[in-house]
mmCIF file of the N, C-alpha and C atoms, coordinates in Angstrom:
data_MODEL
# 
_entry.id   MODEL 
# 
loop_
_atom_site.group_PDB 
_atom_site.id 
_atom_site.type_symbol 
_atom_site.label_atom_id 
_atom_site.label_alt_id 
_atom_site.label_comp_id 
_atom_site.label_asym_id 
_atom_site.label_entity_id 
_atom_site.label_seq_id 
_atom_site.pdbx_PDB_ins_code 
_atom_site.Cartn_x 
_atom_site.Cartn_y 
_atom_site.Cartn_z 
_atom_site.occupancy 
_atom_site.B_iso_or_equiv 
_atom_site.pdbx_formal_charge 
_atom_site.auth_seq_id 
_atom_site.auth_comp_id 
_atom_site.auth_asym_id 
_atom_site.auth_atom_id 
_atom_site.pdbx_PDB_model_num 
ATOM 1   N N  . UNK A 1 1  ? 19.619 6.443   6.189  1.00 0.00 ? 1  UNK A N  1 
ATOM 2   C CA . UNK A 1 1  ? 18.378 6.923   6.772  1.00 0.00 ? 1  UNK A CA 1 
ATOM 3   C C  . UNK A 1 1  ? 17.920 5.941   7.849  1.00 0.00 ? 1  UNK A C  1 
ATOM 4   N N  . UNK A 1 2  ? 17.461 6.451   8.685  1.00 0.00 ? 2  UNK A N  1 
ATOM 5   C CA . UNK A 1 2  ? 17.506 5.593   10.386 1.00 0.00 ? 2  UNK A CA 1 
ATOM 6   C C  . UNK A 1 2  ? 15.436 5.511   10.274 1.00 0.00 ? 2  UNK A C  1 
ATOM 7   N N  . UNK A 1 3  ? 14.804 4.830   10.530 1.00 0.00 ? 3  UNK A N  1 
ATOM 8   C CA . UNK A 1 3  ? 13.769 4.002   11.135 1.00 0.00 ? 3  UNK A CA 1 
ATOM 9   C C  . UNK A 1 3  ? 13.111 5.234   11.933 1.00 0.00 ? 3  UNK A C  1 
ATOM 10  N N  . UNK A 1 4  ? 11.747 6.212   11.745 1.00 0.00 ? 4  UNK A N  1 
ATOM 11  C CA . UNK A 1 4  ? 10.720 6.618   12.365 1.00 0.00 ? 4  UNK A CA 1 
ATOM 12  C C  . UNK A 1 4  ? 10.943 6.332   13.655 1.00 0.00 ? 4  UNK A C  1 
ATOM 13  N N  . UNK A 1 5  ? 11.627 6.572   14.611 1.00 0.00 ? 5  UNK A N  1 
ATOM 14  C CA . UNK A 1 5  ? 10.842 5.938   16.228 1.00 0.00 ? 5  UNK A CA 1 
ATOM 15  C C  . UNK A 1 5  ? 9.588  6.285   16.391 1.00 0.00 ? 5  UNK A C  1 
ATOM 16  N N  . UNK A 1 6  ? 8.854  6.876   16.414 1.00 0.00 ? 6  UNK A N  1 
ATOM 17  C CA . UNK A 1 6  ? 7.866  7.648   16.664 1.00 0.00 ? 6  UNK A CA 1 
ATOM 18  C C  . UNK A 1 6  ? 6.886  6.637   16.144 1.00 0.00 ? 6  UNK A C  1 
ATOM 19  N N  . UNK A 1 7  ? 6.997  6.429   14.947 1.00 0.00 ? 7  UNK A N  1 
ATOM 20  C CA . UNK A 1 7  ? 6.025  5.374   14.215 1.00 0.00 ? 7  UNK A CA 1 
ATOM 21  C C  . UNK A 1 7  ? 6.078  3.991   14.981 1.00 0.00 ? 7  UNK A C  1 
ATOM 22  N N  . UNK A 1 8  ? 7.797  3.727   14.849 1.00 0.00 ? 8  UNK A N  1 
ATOM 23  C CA . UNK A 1 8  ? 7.937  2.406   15.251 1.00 0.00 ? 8  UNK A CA 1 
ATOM 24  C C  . UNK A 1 8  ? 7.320  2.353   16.762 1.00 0.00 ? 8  UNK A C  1 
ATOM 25  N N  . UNK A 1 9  ? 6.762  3.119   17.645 1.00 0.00 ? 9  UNK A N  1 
ATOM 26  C CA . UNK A 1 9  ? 6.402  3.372   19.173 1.00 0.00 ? 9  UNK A CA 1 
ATOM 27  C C  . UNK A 1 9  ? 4.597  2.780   18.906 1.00 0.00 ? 9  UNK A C  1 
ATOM 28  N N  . UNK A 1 10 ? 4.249  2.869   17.549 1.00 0.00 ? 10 UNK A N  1 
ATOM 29  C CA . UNK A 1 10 ? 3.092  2.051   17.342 1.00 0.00 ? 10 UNK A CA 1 
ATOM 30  C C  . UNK A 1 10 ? 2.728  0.916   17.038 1.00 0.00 ? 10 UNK A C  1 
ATOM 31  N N  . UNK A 1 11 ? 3.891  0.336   16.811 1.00 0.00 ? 11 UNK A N  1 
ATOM 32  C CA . UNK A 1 11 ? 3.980  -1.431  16.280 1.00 0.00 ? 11 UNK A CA 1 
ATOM 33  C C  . UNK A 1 11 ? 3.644  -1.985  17.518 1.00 0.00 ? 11 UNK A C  1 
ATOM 34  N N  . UNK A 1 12 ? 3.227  -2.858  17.057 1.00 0.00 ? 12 UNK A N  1 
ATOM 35  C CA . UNK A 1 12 ? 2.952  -4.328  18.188 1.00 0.00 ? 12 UNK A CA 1 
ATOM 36  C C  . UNK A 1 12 ? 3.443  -5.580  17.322 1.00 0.00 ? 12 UNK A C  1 
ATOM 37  N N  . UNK A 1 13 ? 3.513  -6.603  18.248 1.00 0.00 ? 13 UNK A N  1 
ATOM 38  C CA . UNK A 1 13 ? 3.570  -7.595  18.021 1.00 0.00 ? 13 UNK A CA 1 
ATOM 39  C C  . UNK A 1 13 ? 2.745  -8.095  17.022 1.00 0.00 ? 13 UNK A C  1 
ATOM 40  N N  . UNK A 1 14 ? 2.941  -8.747  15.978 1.00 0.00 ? 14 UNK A N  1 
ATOM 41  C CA . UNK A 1 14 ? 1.503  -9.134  15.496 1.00 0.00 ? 14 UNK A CA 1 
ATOM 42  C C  . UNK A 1 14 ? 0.601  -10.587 15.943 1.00 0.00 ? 14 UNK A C  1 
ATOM 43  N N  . UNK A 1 15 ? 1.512  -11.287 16.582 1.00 0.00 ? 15 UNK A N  1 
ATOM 44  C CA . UNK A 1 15 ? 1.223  -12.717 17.076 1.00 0.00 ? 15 UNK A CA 1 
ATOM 45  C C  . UNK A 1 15 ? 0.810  -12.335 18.470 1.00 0.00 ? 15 UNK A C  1 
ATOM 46  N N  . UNK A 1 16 ? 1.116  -11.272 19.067 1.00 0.00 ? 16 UNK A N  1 
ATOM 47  C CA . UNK A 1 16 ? 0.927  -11.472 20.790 1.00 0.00 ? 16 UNK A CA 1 
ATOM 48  C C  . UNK A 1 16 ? 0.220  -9.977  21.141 1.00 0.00 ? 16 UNK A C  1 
ATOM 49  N N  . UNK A 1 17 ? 0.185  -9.076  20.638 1.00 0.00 ? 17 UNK A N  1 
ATOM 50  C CA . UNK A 1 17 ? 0.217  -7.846  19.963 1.00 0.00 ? 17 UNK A CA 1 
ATOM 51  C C  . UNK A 1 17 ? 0.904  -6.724  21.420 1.00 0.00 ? 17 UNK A C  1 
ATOM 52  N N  . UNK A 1 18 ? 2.058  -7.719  21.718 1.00 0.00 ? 18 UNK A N  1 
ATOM 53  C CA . UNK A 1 18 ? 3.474  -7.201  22.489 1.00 0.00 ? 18 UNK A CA 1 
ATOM 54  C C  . UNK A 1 18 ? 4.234  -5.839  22.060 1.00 0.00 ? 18 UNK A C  1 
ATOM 55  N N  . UNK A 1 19 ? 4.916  -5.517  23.103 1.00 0.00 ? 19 UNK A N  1 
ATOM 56  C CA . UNK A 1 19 ? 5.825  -4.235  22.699 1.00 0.00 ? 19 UNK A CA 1 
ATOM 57  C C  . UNK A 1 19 ? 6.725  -5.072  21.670 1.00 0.00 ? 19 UNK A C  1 
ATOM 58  N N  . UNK A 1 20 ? 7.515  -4.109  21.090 1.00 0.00 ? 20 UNK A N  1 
ATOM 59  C CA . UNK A 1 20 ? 8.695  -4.427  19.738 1.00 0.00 ? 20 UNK A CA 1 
ATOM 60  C C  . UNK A 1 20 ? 10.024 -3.504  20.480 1.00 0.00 ? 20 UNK A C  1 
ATOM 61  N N  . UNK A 1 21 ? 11.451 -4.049  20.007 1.00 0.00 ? 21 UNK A N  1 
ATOM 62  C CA . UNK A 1 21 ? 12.131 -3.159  20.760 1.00 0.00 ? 21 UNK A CA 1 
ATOM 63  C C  . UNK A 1 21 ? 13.215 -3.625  19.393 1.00 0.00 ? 21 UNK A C  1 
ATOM 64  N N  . UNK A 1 22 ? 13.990 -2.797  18.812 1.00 0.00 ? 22 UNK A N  1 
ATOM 65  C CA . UNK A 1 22 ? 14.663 -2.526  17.738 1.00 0.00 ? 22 UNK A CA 1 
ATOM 66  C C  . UNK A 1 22 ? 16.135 -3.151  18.300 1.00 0.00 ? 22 UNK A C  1 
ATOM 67  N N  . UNK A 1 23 ? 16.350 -4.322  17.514 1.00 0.00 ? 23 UNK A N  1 
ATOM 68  C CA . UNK A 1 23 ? 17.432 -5.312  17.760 1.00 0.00 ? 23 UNK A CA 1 
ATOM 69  C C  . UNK A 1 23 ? 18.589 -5.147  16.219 1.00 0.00 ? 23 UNK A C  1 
ATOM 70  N N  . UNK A 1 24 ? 20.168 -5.085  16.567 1.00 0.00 ? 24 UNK A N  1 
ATOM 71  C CA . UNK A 1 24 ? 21.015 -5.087  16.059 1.00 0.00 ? 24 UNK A CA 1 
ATOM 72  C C  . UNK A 1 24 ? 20.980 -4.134  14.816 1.00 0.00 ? 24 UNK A C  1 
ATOM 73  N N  . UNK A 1 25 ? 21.125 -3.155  15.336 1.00 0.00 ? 25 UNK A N  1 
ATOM 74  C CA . UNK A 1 25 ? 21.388 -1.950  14.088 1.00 0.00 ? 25 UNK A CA 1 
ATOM 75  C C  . UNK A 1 25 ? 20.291 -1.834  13.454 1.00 0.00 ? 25 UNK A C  1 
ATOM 76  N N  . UNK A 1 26 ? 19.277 -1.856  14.033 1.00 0.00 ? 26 UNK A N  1 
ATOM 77  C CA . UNK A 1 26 ? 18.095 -1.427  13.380 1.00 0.00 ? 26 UNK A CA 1 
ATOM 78  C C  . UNK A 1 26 ? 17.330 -2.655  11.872 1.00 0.00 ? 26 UNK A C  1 
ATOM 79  N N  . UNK A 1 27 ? 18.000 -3.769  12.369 1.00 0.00 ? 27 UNK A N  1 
ATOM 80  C CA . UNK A 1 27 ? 18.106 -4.979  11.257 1.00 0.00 ? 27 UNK A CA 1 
ATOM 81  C C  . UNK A 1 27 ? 16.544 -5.794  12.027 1.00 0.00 ? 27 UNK A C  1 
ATOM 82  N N  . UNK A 1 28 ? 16.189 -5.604  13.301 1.00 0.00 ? 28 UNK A N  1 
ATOM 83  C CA . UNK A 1 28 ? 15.086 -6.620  13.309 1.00 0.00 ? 28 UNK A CA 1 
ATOM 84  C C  . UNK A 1 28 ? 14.204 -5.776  14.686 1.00 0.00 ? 28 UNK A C  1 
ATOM 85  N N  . UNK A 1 29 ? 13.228 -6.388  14.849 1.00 0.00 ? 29 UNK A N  1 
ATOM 86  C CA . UNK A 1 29 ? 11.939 -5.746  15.996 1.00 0.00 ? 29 UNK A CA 1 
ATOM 87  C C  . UNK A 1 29 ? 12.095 -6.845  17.019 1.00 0.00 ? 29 UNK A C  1 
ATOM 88  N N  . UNK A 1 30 ? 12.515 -6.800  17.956 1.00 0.00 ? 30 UNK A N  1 
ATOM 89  C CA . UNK A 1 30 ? 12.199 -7.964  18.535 1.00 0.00 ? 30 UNK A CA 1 
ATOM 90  C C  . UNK A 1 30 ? 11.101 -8.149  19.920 1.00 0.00 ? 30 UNK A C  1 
ATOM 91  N N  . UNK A 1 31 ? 10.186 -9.365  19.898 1.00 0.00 ? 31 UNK A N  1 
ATOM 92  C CA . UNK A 1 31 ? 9.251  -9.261  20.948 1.00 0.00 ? 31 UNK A CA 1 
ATOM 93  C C  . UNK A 1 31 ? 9.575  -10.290 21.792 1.00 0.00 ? 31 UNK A C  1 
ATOM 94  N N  . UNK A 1 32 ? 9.773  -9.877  23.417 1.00 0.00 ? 32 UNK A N  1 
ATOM 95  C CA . UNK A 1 32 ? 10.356 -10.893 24.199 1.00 0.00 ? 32 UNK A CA 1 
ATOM 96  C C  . UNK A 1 32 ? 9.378  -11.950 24.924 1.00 0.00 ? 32 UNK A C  1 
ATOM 97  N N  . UNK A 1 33 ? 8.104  -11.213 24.141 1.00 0.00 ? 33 UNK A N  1 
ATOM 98  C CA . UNK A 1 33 ? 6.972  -12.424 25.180 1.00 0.00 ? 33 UNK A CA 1 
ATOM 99  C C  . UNK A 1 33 ? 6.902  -13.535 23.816 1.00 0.00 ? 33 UNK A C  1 
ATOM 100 N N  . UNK A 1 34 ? 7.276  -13.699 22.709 1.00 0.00 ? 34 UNK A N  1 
ATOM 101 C CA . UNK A 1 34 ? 6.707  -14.692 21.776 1.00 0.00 ? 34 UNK A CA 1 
ATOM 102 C C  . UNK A 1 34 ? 8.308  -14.868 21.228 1.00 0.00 ? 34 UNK A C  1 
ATOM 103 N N  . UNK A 1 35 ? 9.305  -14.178 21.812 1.00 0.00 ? 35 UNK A N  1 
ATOM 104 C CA . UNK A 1 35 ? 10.775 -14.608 21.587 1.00 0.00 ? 35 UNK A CA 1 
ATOM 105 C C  . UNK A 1 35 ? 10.892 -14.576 20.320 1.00 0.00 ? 35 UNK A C  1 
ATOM 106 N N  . UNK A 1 36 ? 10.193 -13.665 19.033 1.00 0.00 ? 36 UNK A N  1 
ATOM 107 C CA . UNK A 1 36 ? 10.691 -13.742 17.645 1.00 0.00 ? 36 UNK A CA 1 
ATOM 108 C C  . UNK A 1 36 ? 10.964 -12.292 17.482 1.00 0.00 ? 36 UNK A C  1 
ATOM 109 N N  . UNK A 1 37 ? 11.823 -11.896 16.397 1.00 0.00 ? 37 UNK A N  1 
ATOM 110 C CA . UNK A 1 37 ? 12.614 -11.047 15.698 1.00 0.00 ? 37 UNK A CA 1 
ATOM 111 C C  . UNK A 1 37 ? 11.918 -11.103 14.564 1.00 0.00 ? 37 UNK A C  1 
ATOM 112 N N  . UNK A 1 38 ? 11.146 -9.643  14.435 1.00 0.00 ? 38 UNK A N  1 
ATOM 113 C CA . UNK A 1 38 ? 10.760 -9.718  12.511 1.00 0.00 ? 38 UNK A CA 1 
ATOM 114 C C  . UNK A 1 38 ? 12.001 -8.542  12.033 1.00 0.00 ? 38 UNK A C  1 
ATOM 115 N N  . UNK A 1 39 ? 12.186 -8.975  10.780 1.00 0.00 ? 39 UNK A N  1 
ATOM 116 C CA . UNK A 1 39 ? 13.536 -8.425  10.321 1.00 0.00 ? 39 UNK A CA 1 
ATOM 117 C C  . UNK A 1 39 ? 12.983 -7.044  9.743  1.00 0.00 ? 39 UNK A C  1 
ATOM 118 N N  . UNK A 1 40 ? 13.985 -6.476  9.335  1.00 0.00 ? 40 UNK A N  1 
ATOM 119 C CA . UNK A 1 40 ? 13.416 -4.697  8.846  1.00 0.00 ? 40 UNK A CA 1 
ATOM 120 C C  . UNK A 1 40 ? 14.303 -5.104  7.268  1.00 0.00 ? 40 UNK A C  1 
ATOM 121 N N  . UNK A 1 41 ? 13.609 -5.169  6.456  1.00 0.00 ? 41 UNK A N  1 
ATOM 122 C CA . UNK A 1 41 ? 14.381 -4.589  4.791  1.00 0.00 ? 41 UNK A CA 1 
ATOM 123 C C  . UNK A 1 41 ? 14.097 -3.966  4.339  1.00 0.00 ? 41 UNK A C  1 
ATOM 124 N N  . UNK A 1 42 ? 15.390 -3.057  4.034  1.00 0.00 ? 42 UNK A N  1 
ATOM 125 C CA . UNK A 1 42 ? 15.115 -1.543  3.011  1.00 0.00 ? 42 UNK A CA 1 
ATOM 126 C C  . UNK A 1 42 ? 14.782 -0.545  4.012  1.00 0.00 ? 42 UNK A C  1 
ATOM 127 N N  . UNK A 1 43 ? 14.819 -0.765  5.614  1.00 0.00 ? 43 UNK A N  1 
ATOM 128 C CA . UNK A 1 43 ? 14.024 0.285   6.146  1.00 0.00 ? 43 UNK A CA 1 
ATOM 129 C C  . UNK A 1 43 ? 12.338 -0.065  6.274  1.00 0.00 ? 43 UNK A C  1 
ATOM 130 N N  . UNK A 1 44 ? 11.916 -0.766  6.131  1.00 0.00 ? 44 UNK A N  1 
ATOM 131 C CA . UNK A 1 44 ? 10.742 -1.541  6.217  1.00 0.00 ? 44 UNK A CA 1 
ATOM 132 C C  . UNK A 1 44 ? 10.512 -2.768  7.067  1.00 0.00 ? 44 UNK A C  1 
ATOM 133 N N  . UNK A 1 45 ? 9.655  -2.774  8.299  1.00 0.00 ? 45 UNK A N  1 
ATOM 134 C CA . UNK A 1 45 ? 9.596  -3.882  9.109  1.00 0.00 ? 45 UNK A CA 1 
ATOM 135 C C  . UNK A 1 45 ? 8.496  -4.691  8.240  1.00 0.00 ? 45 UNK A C  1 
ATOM 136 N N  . UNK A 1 46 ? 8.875  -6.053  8.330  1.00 0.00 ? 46 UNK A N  1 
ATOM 137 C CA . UNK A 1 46 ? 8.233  -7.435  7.885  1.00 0.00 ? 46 UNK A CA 1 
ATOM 138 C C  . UNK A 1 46 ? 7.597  -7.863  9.101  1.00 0.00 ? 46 UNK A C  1 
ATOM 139 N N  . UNK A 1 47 ? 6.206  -7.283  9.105  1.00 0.00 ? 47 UNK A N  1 
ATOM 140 C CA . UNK A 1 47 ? 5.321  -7.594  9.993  1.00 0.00 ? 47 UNK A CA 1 
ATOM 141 C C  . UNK A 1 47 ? 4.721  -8.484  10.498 1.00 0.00 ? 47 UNK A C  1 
ATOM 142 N N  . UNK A 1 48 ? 5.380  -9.966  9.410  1.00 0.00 ? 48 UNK A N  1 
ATOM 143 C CA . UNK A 1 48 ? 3.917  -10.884 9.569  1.00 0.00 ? 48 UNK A CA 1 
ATOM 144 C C  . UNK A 1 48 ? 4.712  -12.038 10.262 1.00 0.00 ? 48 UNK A C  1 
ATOM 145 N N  . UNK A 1 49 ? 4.096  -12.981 10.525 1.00 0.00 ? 49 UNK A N  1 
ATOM 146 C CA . UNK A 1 49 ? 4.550  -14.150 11.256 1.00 0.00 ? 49 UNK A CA 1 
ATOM 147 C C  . UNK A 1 49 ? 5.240  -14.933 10.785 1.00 0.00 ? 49 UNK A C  1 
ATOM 148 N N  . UNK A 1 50 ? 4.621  -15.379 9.757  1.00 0.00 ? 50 UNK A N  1 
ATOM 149 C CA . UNK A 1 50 ? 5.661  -15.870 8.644  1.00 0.00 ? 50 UNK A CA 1 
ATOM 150 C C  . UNK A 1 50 ? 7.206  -15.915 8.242  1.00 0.00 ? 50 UNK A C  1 
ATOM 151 N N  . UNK A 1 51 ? 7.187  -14.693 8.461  1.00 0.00 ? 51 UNK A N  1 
ATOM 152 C CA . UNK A 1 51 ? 8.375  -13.639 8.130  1.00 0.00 ? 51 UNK A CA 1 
ATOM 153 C C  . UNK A 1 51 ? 9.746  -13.728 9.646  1.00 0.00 ? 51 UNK A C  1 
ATOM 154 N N  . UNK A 1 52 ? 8.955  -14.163 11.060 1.00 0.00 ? 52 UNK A N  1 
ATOM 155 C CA . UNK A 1 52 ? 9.562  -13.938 12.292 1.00 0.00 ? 52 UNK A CA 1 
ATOM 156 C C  . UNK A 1 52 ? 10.494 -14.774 12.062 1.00 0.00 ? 52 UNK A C  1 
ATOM 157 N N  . UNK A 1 53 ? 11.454 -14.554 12.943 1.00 0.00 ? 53 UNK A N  1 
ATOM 158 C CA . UNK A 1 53 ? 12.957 -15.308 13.264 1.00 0.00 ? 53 UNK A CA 1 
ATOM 159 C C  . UNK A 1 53 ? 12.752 -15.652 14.671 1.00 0.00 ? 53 UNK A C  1 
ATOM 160 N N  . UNK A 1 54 ? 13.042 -17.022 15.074 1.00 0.00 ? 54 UNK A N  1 
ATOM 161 C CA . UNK A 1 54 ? 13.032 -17.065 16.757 1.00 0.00 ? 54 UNK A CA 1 
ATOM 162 C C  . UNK A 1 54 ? 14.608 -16.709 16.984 1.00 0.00 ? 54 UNK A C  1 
ATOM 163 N N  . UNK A 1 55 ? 14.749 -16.038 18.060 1.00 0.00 ? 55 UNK A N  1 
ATOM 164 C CA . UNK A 1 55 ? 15.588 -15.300 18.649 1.00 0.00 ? 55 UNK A CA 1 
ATOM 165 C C  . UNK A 1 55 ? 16.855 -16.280 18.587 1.00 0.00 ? 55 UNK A C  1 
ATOM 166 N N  . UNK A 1 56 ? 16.308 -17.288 19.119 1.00 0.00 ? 56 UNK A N  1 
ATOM 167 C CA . UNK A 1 56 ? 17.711 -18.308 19.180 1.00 0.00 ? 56 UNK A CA 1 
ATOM 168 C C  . UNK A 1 56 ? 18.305 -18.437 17.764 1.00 0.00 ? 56 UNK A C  1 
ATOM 169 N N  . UNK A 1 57 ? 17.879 -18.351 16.717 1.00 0.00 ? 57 UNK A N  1 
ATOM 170 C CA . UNK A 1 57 ? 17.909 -18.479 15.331 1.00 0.00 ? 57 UNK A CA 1 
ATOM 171 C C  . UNK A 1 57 ? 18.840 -16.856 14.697 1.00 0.00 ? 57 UNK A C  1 
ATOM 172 N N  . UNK A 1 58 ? 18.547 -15.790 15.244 1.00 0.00 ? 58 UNK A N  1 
ATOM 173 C CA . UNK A 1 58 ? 18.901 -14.710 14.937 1.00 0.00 ? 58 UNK A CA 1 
ATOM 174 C C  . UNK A 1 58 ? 20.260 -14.939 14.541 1.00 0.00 ? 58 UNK A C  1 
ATOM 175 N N  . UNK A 1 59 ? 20.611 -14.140 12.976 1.00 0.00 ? 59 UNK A N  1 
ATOM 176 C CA . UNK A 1 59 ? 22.344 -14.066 12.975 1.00 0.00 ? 59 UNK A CA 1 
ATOM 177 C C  . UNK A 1 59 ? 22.850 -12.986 13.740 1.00 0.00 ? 59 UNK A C  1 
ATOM 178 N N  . UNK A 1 60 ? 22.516 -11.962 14.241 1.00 0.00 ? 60 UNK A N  1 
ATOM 179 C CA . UNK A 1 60 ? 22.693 -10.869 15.044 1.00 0.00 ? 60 UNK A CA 1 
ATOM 180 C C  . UNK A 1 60 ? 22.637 -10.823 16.523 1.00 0.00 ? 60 UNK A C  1 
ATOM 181 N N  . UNK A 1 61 ? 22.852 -9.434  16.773 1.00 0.00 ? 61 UNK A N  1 
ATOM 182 C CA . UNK A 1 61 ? 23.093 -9.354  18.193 1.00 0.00 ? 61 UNK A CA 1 
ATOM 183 C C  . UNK A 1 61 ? 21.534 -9.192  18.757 1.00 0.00 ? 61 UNK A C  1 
ATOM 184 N N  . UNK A 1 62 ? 20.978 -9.601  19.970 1.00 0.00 ? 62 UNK A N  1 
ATOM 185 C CA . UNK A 1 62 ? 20.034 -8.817  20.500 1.00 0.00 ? 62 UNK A CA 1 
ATOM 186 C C  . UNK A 1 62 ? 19.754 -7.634  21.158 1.00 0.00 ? 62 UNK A C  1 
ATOM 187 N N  . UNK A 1 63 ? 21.216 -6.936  21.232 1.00 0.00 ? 63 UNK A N  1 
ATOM 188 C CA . UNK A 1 63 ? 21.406 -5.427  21.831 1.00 0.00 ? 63 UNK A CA 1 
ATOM 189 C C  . UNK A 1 63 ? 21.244 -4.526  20.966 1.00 0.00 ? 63 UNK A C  1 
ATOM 190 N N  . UNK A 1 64 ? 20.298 -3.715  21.375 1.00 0.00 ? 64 UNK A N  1 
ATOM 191 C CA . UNK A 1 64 ? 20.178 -1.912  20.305 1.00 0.00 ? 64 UNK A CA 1 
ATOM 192 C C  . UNK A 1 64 ? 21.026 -1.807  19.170 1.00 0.00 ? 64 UNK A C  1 
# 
């Protein structure tokens, strides 16, 4: 089962409250003005800051 776009077209950033753009198989959100990746588990984005990956850190790809 694939990720709402529609929904996901309402997320923001929560630190910058930036666009989100869906990085490596649908595994993370990533925002390019605050350079972090919040990860998606279960089909569920991990919204909080806490939770972010800086990009350089990512085990994944940053392409779609």
């Amino acid at each position: 089962m694939t990720l709402n776009h529609e929904l996901l077209n309402l997320l923001a950033c929560p630190k910058c409250k930036g666009d989100l753009a869906l990085v490596d198989r649908e595994k993370g959100l990533h925002c390019s003005k605050c350079r972090l990746i919040y990860p998606i588990r279960d089909e569920i984005p991990i919204m909080l800051v806490e939770e972010a990956v800086e990009e350089t850190a990512w085990e994944g790809s940053l392409k779609p």
